[in-house]
ROLUMGU-442495 format. One record per residue (C-alpha): residue in one letter; residue number from 1; x, y, z. Coordinates in Angstrom, 1 decimal, padded with zeros to 4 digits. Example, Ala and Ser with C-alpha at 12.3 -4.5 7.8 and 13.67 -1.06 7.14 Angstrom:
  resn  resi       X       Y       Z
     a     1   012.3  -004.5   007.8
     s     2   013.7  -001.1   007.1
***
This chain:
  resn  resi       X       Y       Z
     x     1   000.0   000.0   000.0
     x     2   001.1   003.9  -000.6
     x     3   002.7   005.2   002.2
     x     4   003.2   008.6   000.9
     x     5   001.7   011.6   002.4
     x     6  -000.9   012.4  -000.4
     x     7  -002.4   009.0  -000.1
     x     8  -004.5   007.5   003.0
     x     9  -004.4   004.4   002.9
     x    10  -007.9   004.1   004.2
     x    11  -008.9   005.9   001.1
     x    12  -007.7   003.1  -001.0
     x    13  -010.0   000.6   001.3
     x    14  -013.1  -001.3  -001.2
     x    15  -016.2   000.8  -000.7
     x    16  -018.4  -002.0   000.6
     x    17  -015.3  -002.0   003.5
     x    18  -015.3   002.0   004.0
     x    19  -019.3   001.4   004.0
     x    20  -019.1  -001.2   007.0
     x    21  -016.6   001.0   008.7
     x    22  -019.4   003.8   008.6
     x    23  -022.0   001.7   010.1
     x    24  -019.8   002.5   013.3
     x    25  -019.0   005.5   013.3
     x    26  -021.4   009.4   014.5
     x    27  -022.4   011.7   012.4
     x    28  -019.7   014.3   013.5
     x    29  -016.9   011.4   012.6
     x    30  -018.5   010.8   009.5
     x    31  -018.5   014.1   008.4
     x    32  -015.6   015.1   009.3
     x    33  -013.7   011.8   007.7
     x    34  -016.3   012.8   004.6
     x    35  -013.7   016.3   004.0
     x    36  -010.5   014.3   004.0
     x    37  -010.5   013.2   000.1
     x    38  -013.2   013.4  -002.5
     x    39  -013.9   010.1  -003.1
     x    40  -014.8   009.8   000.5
     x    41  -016.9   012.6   000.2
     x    42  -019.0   011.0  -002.2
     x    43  -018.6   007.2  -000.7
     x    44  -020.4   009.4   002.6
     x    45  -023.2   011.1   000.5
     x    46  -024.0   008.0  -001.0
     x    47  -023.8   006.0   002.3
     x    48  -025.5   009.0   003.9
     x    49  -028.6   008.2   001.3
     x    50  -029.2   004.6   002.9
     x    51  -028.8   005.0   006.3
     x    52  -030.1   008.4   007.3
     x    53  -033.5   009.5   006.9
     x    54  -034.6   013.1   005.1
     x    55  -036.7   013.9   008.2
     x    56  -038.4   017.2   007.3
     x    57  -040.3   018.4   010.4
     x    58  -043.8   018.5   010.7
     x    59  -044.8   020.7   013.4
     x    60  -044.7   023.7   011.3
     x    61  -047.9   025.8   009.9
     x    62  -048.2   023.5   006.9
     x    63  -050.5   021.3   008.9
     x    64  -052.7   024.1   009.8
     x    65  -055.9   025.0   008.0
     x    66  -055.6   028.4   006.0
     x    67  -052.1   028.8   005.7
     x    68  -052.1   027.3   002.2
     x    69  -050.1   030.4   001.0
     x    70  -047.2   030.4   003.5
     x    71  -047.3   027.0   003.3
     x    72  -046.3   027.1  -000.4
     x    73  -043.7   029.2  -001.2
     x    74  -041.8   026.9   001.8
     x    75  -042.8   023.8  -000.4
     x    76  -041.4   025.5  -002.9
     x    77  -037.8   026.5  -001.5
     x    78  -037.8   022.7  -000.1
     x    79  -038.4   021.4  -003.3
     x    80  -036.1   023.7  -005.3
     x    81  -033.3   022.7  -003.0
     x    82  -034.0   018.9  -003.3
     x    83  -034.1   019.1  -007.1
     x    84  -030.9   020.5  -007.7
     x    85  -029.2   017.7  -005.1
     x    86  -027.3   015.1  -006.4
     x    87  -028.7   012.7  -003.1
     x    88  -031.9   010.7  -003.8
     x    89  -032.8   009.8   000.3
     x    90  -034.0   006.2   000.9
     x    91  -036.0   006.8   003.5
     x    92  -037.7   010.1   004.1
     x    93  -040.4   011.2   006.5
     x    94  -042.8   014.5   005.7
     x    95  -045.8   016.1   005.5
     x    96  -048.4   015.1   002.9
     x    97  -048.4   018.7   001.6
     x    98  -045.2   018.4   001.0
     x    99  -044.9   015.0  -000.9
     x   100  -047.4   016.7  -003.5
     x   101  -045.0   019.2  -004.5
     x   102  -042.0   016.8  -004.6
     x   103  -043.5   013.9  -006.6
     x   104  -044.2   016.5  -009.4
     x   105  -040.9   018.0  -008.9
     x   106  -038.4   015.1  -008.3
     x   107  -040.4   012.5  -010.4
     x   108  -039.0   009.7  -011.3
     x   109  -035.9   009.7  -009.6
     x   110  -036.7   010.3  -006.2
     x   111  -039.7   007.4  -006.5
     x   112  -037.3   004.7  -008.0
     x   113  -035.1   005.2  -004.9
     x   114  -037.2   005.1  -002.0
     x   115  -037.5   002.5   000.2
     x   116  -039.2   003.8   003.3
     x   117  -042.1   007.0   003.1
     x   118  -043.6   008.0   006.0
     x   119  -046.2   011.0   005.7
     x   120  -047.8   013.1   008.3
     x   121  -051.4   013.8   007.6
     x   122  -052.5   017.4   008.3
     x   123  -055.6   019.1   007.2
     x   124  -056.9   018.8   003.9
     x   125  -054.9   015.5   003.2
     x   126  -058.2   014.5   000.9
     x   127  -056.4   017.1  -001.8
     x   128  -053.7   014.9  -002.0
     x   129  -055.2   011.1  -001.8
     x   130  -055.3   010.6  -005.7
     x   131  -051.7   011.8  -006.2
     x   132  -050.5   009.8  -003.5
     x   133  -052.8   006.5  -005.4
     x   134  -051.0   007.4  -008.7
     x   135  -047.8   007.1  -007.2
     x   136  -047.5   004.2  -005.4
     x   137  -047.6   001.4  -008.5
     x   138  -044.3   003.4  -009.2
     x   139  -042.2   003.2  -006.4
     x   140  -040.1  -000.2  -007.5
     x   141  -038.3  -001.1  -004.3
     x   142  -040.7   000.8  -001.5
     x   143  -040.9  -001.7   001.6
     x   144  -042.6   000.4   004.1
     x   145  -045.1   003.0   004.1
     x   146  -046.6   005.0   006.9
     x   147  -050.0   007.4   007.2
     x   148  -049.0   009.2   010.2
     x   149  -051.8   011.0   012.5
     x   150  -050.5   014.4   014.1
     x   151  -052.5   017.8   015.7
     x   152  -054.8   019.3   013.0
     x   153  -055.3   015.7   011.2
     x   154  -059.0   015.1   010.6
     x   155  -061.2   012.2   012.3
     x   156  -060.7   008.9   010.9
     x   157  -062.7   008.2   007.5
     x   158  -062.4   005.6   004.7
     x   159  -061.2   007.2   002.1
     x   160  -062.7   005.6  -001.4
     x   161  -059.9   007.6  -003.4
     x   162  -057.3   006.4  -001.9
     x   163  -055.8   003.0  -002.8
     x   164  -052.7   001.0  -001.5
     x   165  -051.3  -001.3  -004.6
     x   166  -047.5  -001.4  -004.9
     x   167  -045.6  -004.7  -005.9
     x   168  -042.7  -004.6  -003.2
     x   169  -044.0  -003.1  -000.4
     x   170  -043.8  -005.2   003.3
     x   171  -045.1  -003.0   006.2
     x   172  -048.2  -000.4   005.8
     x   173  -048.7   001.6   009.0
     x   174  -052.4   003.5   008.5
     x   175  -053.1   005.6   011.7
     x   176  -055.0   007.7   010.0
     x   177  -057.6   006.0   007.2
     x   178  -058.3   002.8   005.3
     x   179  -058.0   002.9   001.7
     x   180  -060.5   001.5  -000.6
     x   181  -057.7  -000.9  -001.7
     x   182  -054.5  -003.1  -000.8
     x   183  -053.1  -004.6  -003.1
     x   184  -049.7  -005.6  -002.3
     x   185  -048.5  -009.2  -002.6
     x   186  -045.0  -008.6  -000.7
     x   187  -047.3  -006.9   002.3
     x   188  -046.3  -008.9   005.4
     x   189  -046.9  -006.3   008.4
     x   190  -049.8  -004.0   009.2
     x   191  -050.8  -001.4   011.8
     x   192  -053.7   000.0   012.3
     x   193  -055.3   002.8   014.4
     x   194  -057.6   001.5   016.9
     x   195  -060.3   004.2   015.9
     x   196  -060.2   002.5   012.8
     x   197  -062.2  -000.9   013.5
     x   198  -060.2  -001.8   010.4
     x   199  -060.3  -005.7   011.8
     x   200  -064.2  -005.6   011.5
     x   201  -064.3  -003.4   008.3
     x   202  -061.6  -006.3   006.9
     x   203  -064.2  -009.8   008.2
     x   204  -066.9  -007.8   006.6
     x   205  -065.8  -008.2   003.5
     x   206  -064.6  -011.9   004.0
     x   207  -068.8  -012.3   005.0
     x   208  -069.9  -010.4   002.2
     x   209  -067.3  -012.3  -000.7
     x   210  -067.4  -015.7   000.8
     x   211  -063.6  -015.4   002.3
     x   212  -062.7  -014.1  -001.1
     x   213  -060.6  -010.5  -001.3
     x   214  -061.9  -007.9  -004.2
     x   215  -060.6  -004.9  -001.9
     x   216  -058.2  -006.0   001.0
     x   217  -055.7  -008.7   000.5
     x   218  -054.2  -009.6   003.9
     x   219  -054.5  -013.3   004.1
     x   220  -050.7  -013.4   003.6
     x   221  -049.9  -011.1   006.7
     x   222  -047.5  -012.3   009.0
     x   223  -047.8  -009.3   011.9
     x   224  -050.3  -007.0   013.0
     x   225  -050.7  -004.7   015.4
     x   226  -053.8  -002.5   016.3
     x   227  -051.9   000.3   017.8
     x   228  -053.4   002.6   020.6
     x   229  -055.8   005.6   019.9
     x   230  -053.8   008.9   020.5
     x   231  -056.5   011.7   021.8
     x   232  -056.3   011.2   025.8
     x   233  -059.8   011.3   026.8
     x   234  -061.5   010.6   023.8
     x   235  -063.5   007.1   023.5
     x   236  -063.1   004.7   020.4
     x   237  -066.4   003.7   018.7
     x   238  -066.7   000.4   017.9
     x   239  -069.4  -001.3   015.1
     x   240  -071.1  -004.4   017.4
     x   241  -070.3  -006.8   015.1
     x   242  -068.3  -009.2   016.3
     x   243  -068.7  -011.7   013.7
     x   244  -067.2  -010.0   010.9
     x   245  -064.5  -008.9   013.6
     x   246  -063.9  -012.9   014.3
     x   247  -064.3  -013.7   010.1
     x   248  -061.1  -011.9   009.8
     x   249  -058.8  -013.6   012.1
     x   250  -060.1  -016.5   010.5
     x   251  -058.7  -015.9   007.3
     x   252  -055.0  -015.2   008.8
     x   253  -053.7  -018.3   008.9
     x   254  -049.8  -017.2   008.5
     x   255  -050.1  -014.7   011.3
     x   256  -046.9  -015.2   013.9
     x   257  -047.3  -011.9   015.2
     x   258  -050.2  -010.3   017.1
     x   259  -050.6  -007.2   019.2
     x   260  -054.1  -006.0   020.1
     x   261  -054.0  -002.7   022.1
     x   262  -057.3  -001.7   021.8
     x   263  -060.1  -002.4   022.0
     x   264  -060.5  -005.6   024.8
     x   265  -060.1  -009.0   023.6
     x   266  -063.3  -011.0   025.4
     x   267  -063.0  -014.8   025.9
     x   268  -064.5  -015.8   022.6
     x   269  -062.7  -013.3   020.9
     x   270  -059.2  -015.3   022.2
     x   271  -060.7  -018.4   021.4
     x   272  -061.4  -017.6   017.9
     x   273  -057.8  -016.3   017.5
     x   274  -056.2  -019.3   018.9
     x   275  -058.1  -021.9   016.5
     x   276  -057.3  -020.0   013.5
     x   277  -054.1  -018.2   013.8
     x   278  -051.6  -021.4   014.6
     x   279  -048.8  -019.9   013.4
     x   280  -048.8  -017.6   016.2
     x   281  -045.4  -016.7   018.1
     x   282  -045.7  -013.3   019.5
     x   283  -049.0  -012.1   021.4
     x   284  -049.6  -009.4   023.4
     x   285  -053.0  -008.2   024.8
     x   286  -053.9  -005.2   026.7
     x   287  -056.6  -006.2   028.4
     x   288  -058.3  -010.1   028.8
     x   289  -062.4  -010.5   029.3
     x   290  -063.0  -013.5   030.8
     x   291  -065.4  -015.3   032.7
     x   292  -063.4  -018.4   033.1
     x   293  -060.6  -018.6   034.7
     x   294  -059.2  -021.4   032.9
     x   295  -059.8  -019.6   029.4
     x   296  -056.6  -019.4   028.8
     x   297  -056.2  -023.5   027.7
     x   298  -057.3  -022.3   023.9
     x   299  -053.0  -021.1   024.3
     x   300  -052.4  -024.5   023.8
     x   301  -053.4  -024.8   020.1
     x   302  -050.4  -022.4   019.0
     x   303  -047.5  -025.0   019.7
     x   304  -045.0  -022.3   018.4
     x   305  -045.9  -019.4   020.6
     x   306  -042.4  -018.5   021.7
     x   307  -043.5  -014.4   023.2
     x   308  -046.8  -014.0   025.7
     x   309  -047.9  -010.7   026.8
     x   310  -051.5  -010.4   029.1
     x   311  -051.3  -006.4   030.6
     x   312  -054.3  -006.0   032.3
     x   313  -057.8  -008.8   032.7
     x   314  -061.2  -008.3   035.2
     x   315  -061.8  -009.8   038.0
     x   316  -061.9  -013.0   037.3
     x   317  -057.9  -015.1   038.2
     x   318  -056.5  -015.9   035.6
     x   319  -054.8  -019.8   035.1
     x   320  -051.9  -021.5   033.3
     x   321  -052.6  -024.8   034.6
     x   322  -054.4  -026.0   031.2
     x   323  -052.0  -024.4   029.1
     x   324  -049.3  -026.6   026.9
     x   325  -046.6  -023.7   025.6
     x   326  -043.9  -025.6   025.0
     x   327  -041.8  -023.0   023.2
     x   328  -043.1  -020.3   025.8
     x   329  -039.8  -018.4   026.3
     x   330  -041.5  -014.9   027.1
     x   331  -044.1  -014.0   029.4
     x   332  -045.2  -010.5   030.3
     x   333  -048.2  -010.0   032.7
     x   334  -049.3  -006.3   034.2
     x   335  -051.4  -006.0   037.0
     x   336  -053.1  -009.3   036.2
     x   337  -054.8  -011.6   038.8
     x   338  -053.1  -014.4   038.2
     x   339  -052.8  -017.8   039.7
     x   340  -048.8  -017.8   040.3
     x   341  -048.9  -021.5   041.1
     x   342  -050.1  -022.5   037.9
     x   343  -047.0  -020.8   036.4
     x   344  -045.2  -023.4   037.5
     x   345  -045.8  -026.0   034.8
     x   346  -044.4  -023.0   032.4
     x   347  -040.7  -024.9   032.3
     x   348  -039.6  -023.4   029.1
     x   349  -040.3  -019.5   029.9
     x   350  -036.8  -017.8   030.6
     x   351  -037.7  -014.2   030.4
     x   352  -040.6  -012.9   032.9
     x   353  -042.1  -009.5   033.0
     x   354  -044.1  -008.7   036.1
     x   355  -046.1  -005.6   037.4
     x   356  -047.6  -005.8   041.5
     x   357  -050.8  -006.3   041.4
     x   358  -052.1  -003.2   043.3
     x   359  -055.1  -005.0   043.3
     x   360  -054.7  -007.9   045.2
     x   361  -052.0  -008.2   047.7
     x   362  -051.2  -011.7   046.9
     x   363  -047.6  -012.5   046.9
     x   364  -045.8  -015.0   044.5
     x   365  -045.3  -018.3   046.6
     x   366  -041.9  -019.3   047.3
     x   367  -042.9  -022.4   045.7
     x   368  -043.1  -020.6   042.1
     x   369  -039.2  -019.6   042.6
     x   370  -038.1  -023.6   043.3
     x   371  -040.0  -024.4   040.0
     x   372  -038.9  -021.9   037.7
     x   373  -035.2  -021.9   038.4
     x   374  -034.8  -021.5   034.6
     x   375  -035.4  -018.1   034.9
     x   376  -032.7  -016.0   033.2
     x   377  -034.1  -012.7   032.9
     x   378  -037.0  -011.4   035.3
     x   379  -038.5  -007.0   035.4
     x   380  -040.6  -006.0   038.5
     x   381  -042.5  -002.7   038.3
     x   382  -043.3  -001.6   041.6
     x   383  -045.4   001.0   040.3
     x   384  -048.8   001.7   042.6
     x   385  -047.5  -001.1   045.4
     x   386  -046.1  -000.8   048.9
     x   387  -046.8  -003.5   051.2
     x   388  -043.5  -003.9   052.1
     x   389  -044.4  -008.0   053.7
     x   390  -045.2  -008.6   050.4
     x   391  -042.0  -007.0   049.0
     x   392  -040.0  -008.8   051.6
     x   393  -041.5  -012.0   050.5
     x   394  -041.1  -011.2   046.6
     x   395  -036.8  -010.5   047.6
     x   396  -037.1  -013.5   049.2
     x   397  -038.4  -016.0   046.0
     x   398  -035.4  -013.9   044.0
     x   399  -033.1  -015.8   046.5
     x   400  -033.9  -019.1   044.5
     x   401  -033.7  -018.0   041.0
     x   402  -029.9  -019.6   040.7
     x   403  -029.7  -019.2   036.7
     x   404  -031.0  -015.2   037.0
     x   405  -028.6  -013.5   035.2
     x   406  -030.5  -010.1   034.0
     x   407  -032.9  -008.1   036.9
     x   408  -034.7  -004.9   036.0
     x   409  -036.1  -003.4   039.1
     x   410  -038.8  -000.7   038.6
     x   411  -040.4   002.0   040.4
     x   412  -038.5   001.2   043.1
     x   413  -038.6   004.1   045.7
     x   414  -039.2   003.1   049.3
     x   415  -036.6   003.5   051.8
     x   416  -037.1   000.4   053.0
     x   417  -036.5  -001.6   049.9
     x   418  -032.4  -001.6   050.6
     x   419  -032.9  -003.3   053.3
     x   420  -035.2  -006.2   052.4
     x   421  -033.1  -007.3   049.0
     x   422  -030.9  -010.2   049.7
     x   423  -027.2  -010.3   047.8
     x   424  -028.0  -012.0   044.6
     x   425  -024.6  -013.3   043.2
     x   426  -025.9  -015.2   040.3
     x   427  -027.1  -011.8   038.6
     x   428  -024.8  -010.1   035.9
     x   429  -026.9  -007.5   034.9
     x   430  -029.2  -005.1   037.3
     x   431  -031.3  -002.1   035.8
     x   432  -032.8   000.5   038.3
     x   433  -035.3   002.7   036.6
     x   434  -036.9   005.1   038.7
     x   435  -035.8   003.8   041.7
     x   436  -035.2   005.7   044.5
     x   437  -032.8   004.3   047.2
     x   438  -031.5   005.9   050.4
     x   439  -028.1   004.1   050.4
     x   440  -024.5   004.2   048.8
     x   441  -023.2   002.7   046.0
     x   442  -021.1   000.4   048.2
     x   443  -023.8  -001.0   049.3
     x   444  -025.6  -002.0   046.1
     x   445  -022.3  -003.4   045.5
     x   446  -022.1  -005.8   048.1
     x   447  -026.1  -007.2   047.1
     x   448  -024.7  -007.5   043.5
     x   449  -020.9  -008.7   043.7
     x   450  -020.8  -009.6   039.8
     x   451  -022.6  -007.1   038.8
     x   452  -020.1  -004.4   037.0
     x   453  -022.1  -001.6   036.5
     x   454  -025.7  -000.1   037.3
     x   455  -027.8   000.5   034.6
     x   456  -030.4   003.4   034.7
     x   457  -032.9   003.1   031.7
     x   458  -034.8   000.3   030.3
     x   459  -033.5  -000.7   026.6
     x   460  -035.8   000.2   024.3
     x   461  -036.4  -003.5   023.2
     x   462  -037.7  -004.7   026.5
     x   463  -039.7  -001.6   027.4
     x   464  -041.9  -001.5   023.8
     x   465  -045.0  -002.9   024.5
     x   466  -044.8  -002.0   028.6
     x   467  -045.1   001.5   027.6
     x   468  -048.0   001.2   024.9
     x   469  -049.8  -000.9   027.7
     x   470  -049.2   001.5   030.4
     x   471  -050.8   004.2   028.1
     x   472  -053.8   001.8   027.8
     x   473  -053.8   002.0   031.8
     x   474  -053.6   005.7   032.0
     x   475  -056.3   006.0   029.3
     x   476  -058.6   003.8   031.2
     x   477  -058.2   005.5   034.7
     x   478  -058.7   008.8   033.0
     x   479  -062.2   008.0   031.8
     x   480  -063.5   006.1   034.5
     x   481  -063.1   009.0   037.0
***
């Protein structure tokens, strides 16, 4: 390799190598190793292209109803600027008003590059539904696709005009509206807003076309998610038919994923998902209707389910004792009233997510702890509890998870807690978040002697569905003061 001074040798590297190097560097390295030769320079705007996202914000006037001049001549300037740069952005994220000006502008370069489109929908987004329908057969390599609801974005309709048919595309997120069409045979992942009811609007047309799909094809979805509704305060409408609701579950039978935030799931509801999604892997509930209390033995017709999430259920206990999981390896319960002994049988489950019941001051027998010594990774919110017997006794079942290696404690703020934990030398890996204790470090230290550090925030990948289910909580408290 060169060694003289006018050549870096780094500069000679492959661009697939520089390109992998990238992926580890900040933005500030990267720009500044971007003004050290020209071929870098371009290597970063190209790189900068596929990893970055054109993120224009969307908190300005343009989503506000009669600023259509202003709003304008700042498309406009936007859109100049874009058209004269040599970067066509993979991934970019804008208003709706916004896109209407660039597709005309930037067309067809800017379509054949983009692989993820996310649009905020302001006011008046019904101006821009056919352009938006035009465009989508034309993005070639598109794989996701968001309809983003923000302040000043009008109450959910079904919009005839629009219509969703694009040949690559994987994930649709529609917070906002259904279209009068999907047509996408890559489509593997949809979200929908709650307000939507789009699950019943779907089954109806499975009732109405003997299971057949003129308008929505989904049967070849592998996720979906009903996502929360995001006006505090404001009640979701619901169509009472539950049969067309139930006709669309029927028809998924490739689903692995499932996360229902809204509205409740009732017993038959669960039932129906059970004997028709077997595929199922991954799902999470907000909140559980039952009446019996062993309901839950319809789990055991999904012999793949690997993730379990149950936030919140009534009154009624709820029971694991019928249920046959054998590749159960995550379970997440909220405030639940649950039977701990019948956890027991649950031999496979590794990673446990817990919440106090506030409810019911019923502590987990010791008994559950000599059973599930396979435990590896085990969060406890202490939110809305302080018996501190019952804390003393919930320390005390920690003392006989030998194979615990990970421990989130949360919402830990009496005084008293310090004093009840016993040392726990099998865990590697303790999280405190929002915990309030009234000792030293040195202390903690001597409870966790292989622990190396404290950590002080949840990773984002255990905490995702927690936080949309503590929402759910909020929401529910809220309205039934």
């Amino acid at each position: 390799m060169n060694s003289s001074g006018s050549v870096l040798p780094f500069d000679e590297l492959p661009t697939e190598i520089i390109w992998h190097i990238f992926a580890y560097l900040d933005l500030d390295t990267l720009k500044s190793v971007s003004l050290t030769s020209r071929r870098l320079e371009r290597i970063f705007s190209s790189y900068s292209c596929f990893r970055f996202t054109l993120f224009i914000d969307d908190s300005s006037r343009l989503n506000l109803p009669g600023d259509t001049y202003v709003s304008h001549g700042f498309m406009e300037s936007i859109a100049k600027t874009l058209r004269h740069s040599k970067r066509y952005y993979q991934k970019v994220h804008l208003p709706v008003q916004l896109y209407s000006v660039l597709s005309k502008e930037l067309e067809p370069n800017w379509l054949q590059q983009l692989v993820v489109l996310n649009l905020t929908m302001g006011h008046d987004l019904q101006n821009y539904i056919t352009q938006i329908t035009v465009a989508l057969p034309k993005m070639d390599y598109l794989q996701e696709l968001k309809f983003i609801k923000i302040r000043g974005t009008p109450s959910a309709e079904h919009f005839i005009e629009l219509k969703i048919e694009n040949g690559s595309l994987q994930r649709l997120v529609l917070e906002v509206m259904l279209p009068s069409v999907i047509n996408c045979p890559k489509l593997r992942k949809l979200d929908v807003g709650a307000q939507l009811d789009a699950d019943t609007q779907f089954g109806e047309q499975y009732a109405q076309y003997d299971g057949q799909e003129p308008y929505w094809k989904l049967k070849q979805l592998e996720e979906f998610r009903i996502t929360k509704h995001k006006s505090i305060g404001r009640r979701i409408l619901m169509q009472h038919s539950p049969e067309f609701k139930f006709k669309f579950y029927q028809h998924l039978t490739q689903l692995k994923k499932l996360h229902i935030y809204e509205p409740p799931v009732s017993e038959k509801f669960l039932q129906i998902i059970c004997e028709s999604c077997l595929h199922l892997e991954d799902l999470f509930i907000t909140f559980l209707q039952v009446i019996d209390s062993n309901s839950l033995c319809c789990l055991s017709n999904l012999p793949d389910l690997r993730r379990l999430g149950i936030w919140q259920n009534n009154t009624q206990e709820l029971s694991f004792a019928s249920v046959n999981a054998p590749k159960l390896e995550n379970l997440t319960l909220g405030p639940v009233n649950v039977v701990w002994e019948s956890l027991e049988q649950l031999q496979s489950v590794k990673s446990l997510c817990i919440r106090m019941n506030h409810f019911v001051n019923r502590p987990i027998p010791l008994s559950f702890a000599k059973r599930m010594k396979q435990l590896e990774f085990l969060w406890i919110d202490f939110f809305f509890f302080a018996n501190p017997e019952i804390q003393r006794k919930m320390f005390q079942v920690l003392e006989e998870l030998t194979h615990l290696k990970t421990l989130i404690l949360d919402h830990m703020v009496e005084r008293e807690h310090s004093l009840i934990i016993p040392p726990l030398p099998q865990v590697k890996r303790l999280i405190l978040y929002k915990c309030y204790l009234n000792q030293d470090s040195t202390f903690v230290a001597g409870l966790f002697p292989n622990v190396k550090q404290v950590e002080l925030k949840v990773p984002k990948c255990f905490t995702w569905d927690y936080e949309e289910s503590l929402y759910e909580e909020i929401f529910r408290l809220r309205n039934s003061d």
